[in-house]
VOPAGU-2260 file (C-alpha; in pm, 1 decimal, decimal comma):
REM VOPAGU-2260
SITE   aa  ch    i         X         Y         Z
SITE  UNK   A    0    3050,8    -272,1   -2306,6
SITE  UNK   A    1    2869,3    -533,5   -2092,8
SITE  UNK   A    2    2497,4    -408,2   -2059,2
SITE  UNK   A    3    2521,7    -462,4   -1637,5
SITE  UNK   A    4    2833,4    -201,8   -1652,1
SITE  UNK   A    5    2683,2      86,7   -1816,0
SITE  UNK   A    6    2332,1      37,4   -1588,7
SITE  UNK   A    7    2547,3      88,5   -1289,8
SITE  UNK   A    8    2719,8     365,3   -1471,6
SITE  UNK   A    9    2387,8     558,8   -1545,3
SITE  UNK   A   10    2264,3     486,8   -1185,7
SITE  UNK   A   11    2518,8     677,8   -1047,4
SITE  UNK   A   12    2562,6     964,2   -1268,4
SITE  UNK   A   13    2162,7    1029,2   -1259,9
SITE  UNK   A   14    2128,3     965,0    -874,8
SITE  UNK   A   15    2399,8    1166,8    -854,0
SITE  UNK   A   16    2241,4    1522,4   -1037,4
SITE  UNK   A   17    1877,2    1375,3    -909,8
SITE  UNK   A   18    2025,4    1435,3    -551,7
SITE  UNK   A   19    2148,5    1773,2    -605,2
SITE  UNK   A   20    1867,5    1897,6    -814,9
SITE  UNK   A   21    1590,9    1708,8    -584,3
SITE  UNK   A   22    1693,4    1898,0    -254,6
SITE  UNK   A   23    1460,2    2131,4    -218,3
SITE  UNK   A   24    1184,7    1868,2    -225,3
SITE  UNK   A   25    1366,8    1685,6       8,2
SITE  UNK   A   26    1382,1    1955,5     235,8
SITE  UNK   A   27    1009,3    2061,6     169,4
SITE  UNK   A   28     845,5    1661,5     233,1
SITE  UNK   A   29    1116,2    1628,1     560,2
SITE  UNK   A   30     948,2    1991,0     702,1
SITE  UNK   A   31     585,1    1801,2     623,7
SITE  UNK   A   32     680,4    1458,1     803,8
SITE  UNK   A   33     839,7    1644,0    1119,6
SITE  UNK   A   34     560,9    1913,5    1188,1
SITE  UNK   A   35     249,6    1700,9    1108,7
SITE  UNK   A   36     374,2    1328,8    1369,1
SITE  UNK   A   37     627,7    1252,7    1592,0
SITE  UNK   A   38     894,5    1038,0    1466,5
SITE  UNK   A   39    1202,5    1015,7    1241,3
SITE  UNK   A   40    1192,2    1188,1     873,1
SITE  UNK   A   41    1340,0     893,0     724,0
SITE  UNK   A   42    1261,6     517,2     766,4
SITE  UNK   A   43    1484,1     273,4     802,7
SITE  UNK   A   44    1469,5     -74,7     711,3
SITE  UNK   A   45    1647,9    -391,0     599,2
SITE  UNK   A   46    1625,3    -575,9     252,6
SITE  UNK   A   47    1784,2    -779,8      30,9
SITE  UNK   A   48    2007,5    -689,8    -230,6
SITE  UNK   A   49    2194,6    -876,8    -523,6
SITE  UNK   A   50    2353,7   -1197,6    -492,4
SITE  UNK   A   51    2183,3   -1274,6    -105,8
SITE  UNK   A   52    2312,1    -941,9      61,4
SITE  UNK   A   53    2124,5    -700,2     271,0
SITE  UNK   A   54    2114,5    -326,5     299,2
SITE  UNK   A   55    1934,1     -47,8     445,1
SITE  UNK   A   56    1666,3      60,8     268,3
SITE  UNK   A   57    1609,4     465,7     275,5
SITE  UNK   A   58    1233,8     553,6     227,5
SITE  UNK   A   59    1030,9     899,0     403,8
SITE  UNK   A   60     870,8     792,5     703,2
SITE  UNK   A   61     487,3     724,2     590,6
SITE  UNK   A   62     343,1     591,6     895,7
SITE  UNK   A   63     276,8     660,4    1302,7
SITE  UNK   A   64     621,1     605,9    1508,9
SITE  UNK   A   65     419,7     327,1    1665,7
SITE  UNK   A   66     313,4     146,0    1353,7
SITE  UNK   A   67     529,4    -170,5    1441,5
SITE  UNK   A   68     303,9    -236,8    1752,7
SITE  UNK   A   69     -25,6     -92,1    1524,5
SITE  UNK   A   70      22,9    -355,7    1279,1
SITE  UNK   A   71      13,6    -661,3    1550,2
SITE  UNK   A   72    -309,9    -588,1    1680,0
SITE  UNK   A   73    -437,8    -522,5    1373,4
SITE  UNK   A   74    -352,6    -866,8    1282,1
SITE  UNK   A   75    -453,7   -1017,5    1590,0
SITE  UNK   A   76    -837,8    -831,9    1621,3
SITE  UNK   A   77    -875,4    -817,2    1266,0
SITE  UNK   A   78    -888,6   -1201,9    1074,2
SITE  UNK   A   79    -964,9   -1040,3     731,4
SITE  UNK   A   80    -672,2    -767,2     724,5
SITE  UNK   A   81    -415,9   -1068,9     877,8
SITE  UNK   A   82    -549,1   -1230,4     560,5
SITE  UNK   A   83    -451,5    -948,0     299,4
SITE  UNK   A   84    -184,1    -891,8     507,3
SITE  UNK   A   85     -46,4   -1219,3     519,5
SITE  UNK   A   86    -175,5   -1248,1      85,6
SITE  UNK   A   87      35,5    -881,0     -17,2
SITE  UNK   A   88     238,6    -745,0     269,7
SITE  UNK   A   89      22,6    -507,3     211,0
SITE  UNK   A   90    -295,3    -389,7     379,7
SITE  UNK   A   91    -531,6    -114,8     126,7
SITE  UNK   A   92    -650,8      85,9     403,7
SITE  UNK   A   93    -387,5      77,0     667,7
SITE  UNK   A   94    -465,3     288,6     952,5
SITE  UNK   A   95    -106,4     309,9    1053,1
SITE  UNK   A   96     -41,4     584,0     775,7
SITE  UNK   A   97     -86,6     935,7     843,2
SITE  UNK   A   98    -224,9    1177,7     620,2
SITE  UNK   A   99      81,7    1312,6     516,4
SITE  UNK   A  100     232,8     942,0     409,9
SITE  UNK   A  101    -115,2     892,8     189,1
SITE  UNK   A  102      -3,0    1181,1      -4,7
SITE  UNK   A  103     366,8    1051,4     -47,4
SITE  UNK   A  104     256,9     736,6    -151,8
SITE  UNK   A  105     -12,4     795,2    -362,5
SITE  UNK   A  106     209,3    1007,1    -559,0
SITE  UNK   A  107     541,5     808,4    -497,9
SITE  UNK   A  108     712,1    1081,2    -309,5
SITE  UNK   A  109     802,3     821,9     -14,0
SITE  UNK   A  110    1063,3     629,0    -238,1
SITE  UNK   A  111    1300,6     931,3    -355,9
SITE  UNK   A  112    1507,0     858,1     -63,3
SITE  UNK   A  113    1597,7     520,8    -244,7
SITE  UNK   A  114    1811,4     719,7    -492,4
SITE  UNK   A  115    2068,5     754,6    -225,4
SITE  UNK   A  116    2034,0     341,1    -208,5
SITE  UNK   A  117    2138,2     390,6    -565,2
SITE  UNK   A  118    2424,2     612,8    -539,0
SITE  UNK   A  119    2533,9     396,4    -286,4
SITE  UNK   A  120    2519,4      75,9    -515,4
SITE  UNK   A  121    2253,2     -76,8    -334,4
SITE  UNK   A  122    2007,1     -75,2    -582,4
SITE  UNK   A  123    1930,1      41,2    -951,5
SITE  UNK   A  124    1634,8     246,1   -1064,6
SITE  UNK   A  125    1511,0     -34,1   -1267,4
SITE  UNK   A  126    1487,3    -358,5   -1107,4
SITE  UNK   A  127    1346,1    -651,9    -886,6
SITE  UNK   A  128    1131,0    -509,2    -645,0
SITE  UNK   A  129    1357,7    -541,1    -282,9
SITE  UNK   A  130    1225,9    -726,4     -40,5
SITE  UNK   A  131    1263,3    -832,9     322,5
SITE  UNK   A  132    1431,4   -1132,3     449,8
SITE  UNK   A  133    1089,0   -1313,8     513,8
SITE  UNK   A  134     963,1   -1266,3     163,1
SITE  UNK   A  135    1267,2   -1531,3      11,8
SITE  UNK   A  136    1051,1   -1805,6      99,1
SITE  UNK   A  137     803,9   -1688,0    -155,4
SITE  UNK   A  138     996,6   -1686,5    -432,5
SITE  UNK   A  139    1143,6   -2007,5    -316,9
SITE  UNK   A  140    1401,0   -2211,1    -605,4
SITE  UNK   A  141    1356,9   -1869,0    -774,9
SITE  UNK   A  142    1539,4   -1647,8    -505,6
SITE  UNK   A  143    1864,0   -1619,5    -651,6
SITE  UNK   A  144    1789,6   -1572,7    -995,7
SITE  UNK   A  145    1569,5   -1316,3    -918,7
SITE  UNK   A  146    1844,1   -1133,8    -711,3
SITE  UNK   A  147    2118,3   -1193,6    -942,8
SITE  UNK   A  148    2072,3    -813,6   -1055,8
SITE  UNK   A  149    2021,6    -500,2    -831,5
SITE  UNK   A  150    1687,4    -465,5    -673,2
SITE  UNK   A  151    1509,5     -99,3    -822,8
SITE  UNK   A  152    1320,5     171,7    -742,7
SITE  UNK   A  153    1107,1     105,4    -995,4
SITE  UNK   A  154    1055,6    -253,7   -1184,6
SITE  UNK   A  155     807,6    -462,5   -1362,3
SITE  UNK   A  156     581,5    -506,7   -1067,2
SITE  UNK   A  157     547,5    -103,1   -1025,1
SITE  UNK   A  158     447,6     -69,7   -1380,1
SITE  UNK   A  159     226,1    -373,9   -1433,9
SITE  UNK   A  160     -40,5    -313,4   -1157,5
SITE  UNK   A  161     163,7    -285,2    -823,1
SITE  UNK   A  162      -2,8    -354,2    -530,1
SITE  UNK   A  163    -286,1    -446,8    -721,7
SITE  UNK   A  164    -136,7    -732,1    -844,4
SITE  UNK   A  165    -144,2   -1112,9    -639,3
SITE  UNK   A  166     190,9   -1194,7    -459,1
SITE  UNK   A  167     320,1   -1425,1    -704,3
SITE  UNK   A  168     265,0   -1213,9    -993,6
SITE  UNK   A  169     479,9   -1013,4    -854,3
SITE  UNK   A  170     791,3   -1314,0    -803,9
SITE  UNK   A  171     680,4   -1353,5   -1140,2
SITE  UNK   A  172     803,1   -1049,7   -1303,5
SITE  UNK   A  173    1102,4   -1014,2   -1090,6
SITE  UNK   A  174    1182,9   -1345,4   -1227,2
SITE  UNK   A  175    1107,3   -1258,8   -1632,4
SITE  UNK   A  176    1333,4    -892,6   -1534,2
SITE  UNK   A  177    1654,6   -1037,7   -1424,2
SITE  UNK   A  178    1632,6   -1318,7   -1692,4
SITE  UNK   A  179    1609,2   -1065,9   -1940,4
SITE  UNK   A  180    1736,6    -760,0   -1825,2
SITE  UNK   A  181    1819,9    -524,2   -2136,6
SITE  UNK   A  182    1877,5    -150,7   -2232,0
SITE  UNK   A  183    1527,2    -177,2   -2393,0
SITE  UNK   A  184    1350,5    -362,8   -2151,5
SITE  UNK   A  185    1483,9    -100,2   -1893,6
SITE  UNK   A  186    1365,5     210,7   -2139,9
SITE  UNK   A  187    1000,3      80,9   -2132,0
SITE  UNK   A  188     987,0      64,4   -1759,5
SITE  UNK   A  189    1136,9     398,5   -1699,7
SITE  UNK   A  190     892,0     525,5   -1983,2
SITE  UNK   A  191     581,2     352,3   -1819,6
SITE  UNK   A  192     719,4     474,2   -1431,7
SITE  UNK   A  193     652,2     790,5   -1544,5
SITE  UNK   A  194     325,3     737,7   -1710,6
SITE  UNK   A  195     254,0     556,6   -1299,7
SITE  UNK   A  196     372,6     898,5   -1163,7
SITE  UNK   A  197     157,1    1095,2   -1374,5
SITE  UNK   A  198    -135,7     878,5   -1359,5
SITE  UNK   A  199    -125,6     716,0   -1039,4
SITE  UNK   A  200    -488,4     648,2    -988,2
SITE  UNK   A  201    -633,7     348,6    -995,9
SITE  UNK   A  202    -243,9     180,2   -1042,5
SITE  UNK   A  203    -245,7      12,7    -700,2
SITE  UNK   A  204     -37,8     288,0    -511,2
SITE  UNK   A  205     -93,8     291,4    -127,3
């Protein structure tokens, strides 16, 4: 059986029981968002999938319901964040978290909602990390080799530093993953992804 078929078998048969036996968390983190800020439980957004489609991406809300307008002042008063900003996507301290999204991210928590993505066919467990439309420029020639398998919830980049790693690192190991994406290769992330989960500090989670 090709290796591609059986992945998207096992994505769906373990998204499937994760969803059913992960409930109770669900409902626990979604009681957590609601009561401590003002907003949606789940966030919303768009990125691309295999072969140069889109779909919506399903993560807990980690951040203030006005983070969207946060983020462009920030980058407009603050010339140093714009630059890490502009460097990761990412900023280390961002004040448009709230307490309760530090914890789900430091631990991970914020993602599980991305095993619906799976279900759905979306995404994988193991793959490319998924991006938004803005970020294809950065992997530029590279683009659709890199998304010529299912972007994952977890991937190289998760296990290999994260957000502690420099941008194109990250295009990097996309790249090496989906031009040598394996039942091994796929058993040594899920192994490490755990070992992340377990161990997050100091692993670039924020």
């Amino acid at each position: 059986m090709n290796y591609k078929i059986l992945k998207r078998f096992l994505d769906f048969l373990f998204s499937f029981l994760l969803i059913i036996i992960l409930i109770p968390l669900f409902l626990i983190i979604g009681i957590l968002i609601k009561t401590s800020s003002k907003g949606s439980i789940i966030y919303i957004q768009k990125r691309m999938g295999k072969n140069n489609t889109t779909f919506s991406c399903y993560k807990f809300r980690t951040m203030a319901p006005q983070s969207k307008y946060l983020l462009k002042e920030i980058l407009i008063t603050n010339p140093n964040l714009k630059n890490e900003f502009e460097k990761t996507r990412k900023l280390t301290n961002d004040p448009r978290i709230t307490p309760i999204g530090k914890f789900l991210r430091f631990l991970s928590l914020d993602e599980l909602p991305q095993i619906i993505n799976v279900l759905r066919g979306d995404m994988s467990f193991i793959g490319p990390r998924p991006i938004v439309k803005s970020e294809i420029k950065k992997y530029g020639n590279d683009f659709e080799k890199a998304f010529s398998v299912s972007p994952g919830i977890s991937g190289l980049w998760q296990v290999s530093g994260r957000n502690n790693l420099s941008y194109d690192r990250r295009v990097e190991l996309d790249i090496f993953y989906s031009k040598n994406i394996n039942f091994i290769l796929d058993m040594k992330i899920f192994i490490k992804t755990f070992k992340v989960i377990l161990f997050p500090f100091g692993r670039g989670a924020y």
